[in-house]
Steps between C-alpha positions, in 0.01 A plus 500: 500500500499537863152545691413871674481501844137659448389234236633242764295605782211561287467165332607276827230758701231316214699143479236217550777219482555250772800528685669161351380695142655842593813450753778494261390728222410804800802424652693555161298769411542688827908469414455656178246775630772624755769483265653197579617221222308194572737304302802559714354368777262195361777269319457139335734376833304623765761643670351803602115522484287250451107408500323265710748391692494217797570664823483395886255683662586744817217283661577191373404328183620504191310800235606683138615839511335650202895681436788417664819638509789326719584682803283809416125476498213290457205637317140363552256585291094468645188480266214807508566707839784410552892607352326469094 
């Protein structure tokens, strides 16, 4: 069963997780509360989306995007104040 976009918001709006706790299951939630299948997009191959992974930073460095997706977008999640 899929979450409501309402029931999303309100129970990430009261989350008390930490973001390492929290990333991947608000990420998949947010799919399903938008209508989007999580499951054709997060596959056993990582071919498409995946969590946590190693990245070169735009300033230098090497850091974990909390999702990745090749050639698309990487999403970082930050604790209380900031994208959680």
């Amino acid at each position: 069963m899929s979450i409501t976009l309402t029931r999303f918001i309100s129970d990430w709006n009261t989350s008390i997780l930490r973001e390492q706790q929290g990333a991947s299951i608000h990420f998949y939630q947010l799919c399903e509360a938008i209508g989007l299948s999580p499951s054709d997009w997060i596959t056993t191959t990582g071919e498409k989306i995946v969590f946590e992974q190693h990245v070169q930073k735009t300033s230098g460095g090497v850091g974990r995007a909390d999702v990745w997706h090749r050639g698309h977008f990487a999403w970082e999640y930050k604790g209380n104040g900031g994208m959680i």
